[in-house]
C-alpha positions in Angstrom: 123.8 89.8 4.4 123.1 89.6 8.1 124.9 86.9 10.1 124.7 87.4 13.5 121.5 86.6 15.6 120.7 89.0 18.1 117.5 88.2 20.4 115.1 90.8 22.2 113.6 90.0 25.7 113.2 91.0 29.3 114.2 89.4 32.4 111.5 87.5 34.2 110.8 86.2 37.8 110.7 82.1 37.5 107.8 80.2 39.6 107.7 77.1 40.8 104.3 75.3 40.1 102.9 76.1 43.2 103.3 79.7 41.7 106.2 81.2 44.2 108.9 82.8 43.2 112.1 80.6 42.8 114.7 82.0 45.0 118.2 81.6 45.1 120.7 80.6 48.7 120.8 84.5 49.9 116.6 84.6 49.2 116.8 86.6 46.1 114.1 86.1 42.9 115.8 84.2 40.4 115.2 85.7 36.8 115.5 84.0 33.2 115.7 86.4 30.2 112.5 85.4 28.0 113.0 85.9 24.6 110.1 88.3 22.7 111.7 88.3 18.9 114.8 87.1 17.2 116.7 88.5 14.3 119.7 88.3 12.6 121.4 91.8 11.9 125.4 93.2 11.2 126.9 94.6 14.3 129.4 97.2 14.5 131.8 98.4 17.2 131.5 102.3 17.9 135.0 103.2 18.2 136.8 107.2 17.7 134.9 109.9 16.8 131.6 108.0 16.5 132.3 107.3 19.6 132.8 110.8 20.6 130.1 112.2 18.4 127.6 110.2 21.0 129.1 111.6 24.0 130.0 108.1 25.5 132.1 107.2 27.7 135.4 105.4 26.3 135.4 102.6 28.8 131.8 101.4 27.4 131.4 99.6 25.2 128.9 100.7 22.5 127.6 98.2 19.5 125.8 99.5 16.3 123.5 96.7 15.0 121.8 96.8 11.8 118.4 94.8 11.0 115.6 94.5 8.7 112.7 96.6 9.7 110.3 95.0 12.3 108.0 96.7 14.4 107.1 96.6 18.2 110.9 96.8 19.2 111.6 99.4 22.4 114.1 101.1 24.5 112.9 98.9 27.4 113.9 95.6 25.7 117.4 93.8 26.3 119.5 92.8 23.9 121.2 89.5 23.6 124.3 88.9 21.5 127.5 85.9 22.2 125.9 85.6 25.5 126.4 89.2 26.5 123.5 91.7 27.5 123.2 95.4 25.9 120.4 97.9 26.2 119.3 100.5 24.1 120.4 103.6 23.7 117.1 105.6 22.4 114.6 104.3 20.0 116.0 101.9 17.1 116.1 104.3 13.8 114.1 103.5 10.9 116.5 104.4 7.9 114.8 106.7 5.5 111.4 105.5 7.0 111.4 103.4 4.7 110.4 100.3 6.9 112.7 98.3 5.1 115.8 98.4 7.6 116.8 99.3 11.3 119.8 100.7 13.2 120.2 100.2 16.9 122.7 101.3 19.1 123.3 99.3 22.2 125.8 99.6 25.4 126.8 96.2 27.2 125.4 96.3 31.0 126.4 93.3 33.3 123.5 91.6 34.6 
């Protein structure tokens, strides 16, 4: 059973309705994550030799969700999950390719 709800997006420049960017005090676009799918899915901490199998850095920290099966999810998408932001590390895995279930391993980046 999945329980934890995990949304995909990407971070977009706002606009104003005359159509210019929305900028913060030091001039800087401000950009709201826009959310492309939502799932629920298990997540997992990498921890040991997993964590050592991957070749990761110990001071990272490296989450191993797992999903039904949809398509038209990428490595270029963020991840969302408790408010905290991961991205992708390679192409989510289709078990079996069976289209029935997906693995994704994700490292937190601060945004």
């Amino acid at each position: 059973m999945r329980r934890h709800l995990i949304e995909f997006g990407k971070f977009q420049v706002t606009y104003d309705s005359a159509g210019f960017p929305v900028v913060d005090t030091q001039g800087q676009p401000i950009k709201e994550f826009v959310i492309v799918k939502r799932l629920y899915a298990n997540a997992n901490d990498v921890f040991g030799e997993e964590k050592y199998m991957a070749k990761q850095q110990y001071n990272s920290e490296i989450v191993k969700f797992t999903t039904q099966y949809i398509s038209g999810l990428t490595p270029d998408l963020i991840l969302r999950f408790k408010n905290q932001y991961y991205e992708m590390v390679g192409n989510p895995d289709n078990v079996k390719y069976l289209n029935r279930e997906l693995k994704i391993e994700a490292k937190r980046v601060i945004i």
